[in-house]
MIZA-125445 format. One record per residue (C-alpha): chain; residue in one letter; x, y, z. Coordinates in Angstrom, 1 decimal, m for minus. Example, Ala and Ser with C-alpha at 12.3 -4.5 7.8 and 13.67 -1.06 7.14 Angstrom:
<atoms>
<atom ch="A" aa="A" xx="12.3" yy="m4.5" zz="7.8"/>
<atom ch="A" aa="S" xx="13.7" yy="m1.1" zz="7.1"/>
</atoms>
This chain:
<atoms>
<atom ch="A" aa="X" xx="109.4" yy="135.1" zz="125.9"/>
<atom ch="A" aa="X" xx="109.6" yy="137.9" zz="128.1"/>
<atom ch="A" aa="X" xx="109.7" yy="137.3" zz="132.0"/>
<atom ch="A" aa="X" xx="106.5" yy="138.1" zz="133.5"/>
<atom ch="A" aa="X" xx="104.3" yy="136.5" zz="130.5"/>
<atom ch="A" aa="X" xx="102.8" yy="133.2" zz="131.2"/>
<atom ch="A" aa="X" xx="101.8" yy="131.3" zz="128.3"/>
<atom ch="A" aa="X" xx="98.8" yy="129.2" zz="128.2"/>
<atom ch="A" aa="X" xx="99.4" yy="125.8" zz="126.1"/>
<atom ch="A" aa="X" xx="96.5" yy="123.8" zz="126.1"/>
<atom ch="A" aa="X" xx="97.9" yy="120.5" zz="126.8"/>
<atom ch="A" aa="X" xx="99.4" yy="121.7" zz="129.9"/>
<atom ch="A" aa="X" xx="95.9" yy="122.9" zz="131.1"/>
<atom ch="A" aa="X" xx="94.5" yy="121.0" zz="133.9"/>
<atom ch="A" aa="X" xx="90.8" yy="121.9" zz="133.3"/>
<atom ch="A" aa="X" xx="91.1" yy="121.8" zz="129.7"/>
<atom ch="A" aa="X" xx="88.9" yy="118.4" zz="129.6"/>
<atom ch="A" aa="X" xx="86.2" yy="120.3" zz="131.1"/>
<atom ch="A" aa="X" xx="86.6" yy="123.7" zz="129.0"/>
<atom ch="A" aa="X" xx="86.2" yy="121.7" zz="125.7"/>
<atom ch="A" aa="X" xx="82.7" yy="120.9" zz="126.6"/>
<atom ch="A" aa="X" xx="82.1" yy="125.1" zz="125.6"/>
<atom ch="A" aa="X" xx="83.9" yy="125.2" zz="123.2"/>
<atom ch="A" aa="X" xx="86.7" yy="124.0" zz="121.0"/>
<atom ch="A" aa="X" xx="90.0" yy="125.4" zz="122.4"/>
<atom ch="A" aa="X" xx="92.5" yy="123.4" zz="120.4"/>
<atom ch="A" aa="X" xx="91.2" yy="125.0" zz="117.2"/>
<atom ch="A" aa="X" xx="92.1" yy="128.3" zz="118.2"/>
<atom ch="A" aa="X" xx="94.3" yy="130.4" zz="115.3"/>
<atom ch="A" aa="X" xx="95.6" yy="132.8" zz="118.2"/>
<atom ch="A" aa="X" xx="97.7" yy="132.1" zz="121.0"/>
<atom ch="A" aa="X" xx="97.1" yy="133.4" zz="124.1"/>
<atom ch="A" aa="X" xx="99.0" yy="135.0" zz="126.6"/>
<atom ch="A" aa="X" xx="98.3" yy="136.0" zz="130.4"/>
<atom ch="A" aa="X" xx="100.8" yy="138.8" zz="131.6"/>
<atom ch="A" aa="X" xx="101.4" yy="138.3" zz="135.3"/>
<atom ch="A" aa="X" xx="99.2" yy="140.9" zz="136.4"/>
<atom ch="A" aa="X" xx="95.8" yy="139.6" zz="134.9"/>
<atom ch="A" aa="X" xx="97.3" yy="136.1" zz="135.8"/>
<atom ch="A" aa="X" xx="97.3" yy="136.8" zz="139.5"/>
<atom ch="A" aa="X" xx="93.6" yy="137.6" zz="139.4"/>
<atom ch="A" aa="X" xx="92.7" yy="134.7" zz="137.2"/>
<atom ch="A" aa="X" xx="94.5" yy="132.5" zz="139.8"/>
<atom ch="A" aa="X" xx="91.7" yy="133.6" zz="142.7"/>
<atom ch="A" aa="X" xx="88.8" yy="132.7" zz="140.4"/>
<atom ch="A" aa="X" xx="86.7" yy="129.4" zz="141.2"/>
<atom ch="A" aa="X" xx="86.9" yy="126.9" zz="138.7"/>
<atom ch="A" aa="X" xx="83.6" yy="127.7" zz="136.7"/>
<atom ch="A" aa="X" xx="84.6" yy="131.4" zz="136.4"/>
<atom ch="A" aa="X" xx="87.1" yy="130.2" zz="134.7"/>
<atom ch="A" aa="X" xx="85.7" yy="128.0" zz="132.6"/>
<atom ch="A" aa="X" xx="83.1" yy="130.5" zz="131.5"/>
<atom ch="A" aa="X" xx="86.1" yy="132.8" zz="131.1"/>
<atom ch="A" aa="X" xx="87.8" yy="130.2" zz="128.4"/>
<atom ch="A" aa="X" xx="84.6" yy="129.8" zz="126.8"/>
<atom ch="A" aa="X" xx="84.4" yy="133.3" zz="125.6"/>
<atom ch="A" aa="X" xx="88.0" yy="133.5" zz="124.7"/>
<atom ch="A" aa="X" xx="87.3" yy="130.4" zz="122.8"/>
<atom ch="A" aa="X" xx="85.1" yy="132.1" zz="120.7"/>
<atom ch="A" aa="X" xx="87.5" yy="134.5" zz="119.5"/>
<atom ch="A" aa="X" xx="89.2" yy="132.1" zz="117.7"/>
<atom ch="A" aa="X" xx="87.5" yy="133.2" zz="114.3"/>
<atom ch="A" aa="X" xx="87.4" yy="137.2" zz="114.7"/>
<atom ch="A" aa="X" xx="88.7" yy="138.9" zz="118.2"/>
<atom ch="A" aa="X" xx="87.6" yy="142.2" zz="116.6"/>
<atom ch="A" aa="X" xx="83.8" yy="142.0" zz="116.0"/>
<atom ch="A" aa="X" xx="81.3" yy="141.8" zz="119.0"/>
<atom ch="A" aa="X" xx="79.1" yy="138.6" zz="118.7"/>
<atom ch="A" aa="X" xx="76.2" yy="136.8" zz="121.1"/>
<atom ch="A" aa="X" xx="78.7" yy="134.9" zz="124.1"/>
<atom ch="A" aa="X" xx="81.6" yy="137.4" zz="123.1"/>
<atom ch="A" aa="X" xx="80.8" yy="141.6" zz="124.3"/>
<atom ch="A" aa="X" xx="83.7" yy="143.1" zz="123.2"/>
<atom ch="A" aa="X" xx="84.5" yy="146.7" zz="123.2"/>
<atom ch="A" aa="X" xx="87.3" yy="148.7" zz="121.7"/>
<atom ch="A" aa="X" xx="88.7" yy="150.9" zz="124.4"/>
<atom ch="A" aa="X" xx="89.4" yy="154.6" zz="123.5"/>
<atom ch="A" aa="X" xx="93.0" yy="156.0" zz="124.4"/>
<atom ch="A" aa="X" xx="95.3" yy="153.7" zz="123.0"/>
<atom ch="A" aa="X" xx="96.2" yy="153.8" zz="119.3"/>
<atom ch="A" aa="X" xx="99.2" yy="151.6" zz="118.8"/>
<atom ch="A" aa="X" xx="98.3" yy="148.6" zz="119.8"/>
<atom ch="A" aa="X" xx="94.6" yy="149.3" zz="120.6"/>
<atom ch="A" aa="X" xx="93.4" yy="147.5" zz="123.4"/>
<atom ch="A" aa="X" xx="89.7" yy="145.5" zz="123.8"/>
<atom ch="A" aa="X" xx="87.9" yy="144.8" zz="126.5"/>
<atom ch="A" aa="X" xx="85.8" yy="141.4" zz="126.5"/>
<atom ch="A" aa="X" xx="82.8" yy="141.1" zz="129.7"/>
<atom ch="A" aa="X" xx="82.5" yy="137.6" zz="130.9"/>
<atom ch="A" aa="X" xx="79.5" yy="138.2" zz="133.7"/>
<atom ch="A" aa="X" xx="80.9" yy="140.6" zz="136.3"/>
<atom ch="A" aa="X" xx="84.9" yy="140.2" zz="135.0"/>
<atom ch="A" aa="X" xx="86.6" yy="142.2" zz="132.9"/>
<atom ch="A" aa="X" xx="89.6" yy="141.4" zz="130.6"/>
<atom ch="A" aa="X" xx="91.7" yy="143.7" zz="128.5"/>
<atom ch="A" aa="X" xx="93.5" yy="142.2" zz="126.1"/>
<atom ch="A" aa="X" xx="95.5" yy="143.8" zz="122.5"/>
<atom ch="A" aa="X" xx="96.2" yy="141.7" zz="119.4"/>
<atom ch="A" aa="X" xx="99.7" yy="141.1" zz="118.0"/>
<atom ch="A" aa="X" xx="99.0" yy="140.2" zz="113.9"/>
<atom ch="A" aa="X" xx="102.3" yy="139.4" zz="113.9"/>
<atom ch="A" aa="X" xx="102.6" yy="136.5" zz="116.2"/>
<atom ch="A" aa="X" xx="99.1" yy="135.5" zz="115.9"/>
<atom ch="A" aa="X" xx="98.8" yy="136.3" zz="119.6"/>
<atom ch="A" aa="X" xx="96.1" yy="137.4" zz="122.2"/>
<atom ch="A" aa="X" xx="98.0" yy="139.5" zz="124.9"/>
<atom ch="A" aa="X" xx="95.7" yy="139.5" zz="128.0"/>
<atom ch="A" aa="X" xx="97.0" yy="142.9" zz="130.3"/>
<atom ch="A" aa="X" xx="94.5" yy="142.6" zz="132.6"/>
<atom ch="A" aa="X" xx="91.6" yy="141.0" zz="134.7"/>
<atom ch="A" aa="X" xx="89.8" yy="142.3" zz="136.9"/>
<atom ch="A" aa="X" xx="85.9" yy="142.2" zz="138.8"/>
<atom ch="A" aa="X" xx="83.8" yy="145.0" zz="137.7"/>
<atom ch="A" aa="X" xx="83.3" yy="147.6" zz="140.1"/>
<atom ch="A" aa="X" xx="79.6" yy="148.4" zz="141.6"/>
<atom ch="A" aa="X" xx="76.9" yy="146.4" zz="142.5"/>
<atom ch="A" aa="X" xx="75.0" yy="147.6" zz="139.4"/>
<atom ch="A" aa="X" xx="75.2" yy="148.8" zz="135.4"/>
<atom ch="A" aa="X" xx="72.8" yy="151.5" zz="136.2"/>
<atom ch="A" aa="X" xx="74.2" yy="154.7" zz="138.2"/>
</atoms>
């Protein structure tokens, strides 16, 4: 694994007692992975950002492409190989692209939405 990746392995998750209560995380068909960048950001969250966090990637388990209820998902315009989503979890952001190959959720970025509202 490249340096700079963090990998998240479920049994070496702290909270992960607590995240399976929203959903089941051990069941997922994609990996995840946290480049350093969003990392850094996740690691200044409070514990139930994060747990609301997991719970939506949780749900991606059985399609990461298709919007659903708990899972807003957009396909962001500009990048064609790989194209990148972005998934809304309240008032955070994360951009993430998929790697078919590998099975594998690649998490670039985190971040707090800007603005104190969605109406300008």
């Amino acid at each position: 694994m490249a340096q700079g990746i963090y990998s998240l392995h479920l049994d070496d998750d702290p909270i992960q007692d607590k995240a399976t209560i929203y959903g089941d995380l051990a069941g997922m068909t994609y990996t995840v992975n946290i480049l350093s960048k969003a990392q850094k950001y996740l690691d200044t969250l409070d514990e139930r950002a994060i747990l609301n966090i997991w719970s939506c990637i949780a749900e991606l388990k059985g399609n990461p492409y298709r919007p659903r209820p708990l899972v807003d998902i957009i396909k962001l315009r500009g990048f064609k190989s790989p194209p990148m989503y972005r998934l809304r979890v309240g008032r955070h952001r994360l951009e993430y692209f998929i790697d078919e190959t590998e099975n594998a959720l690649i998490v670039t970025n985190a971040f707090l939405r800007s603005g104190d509202s969605d109406y300008r």
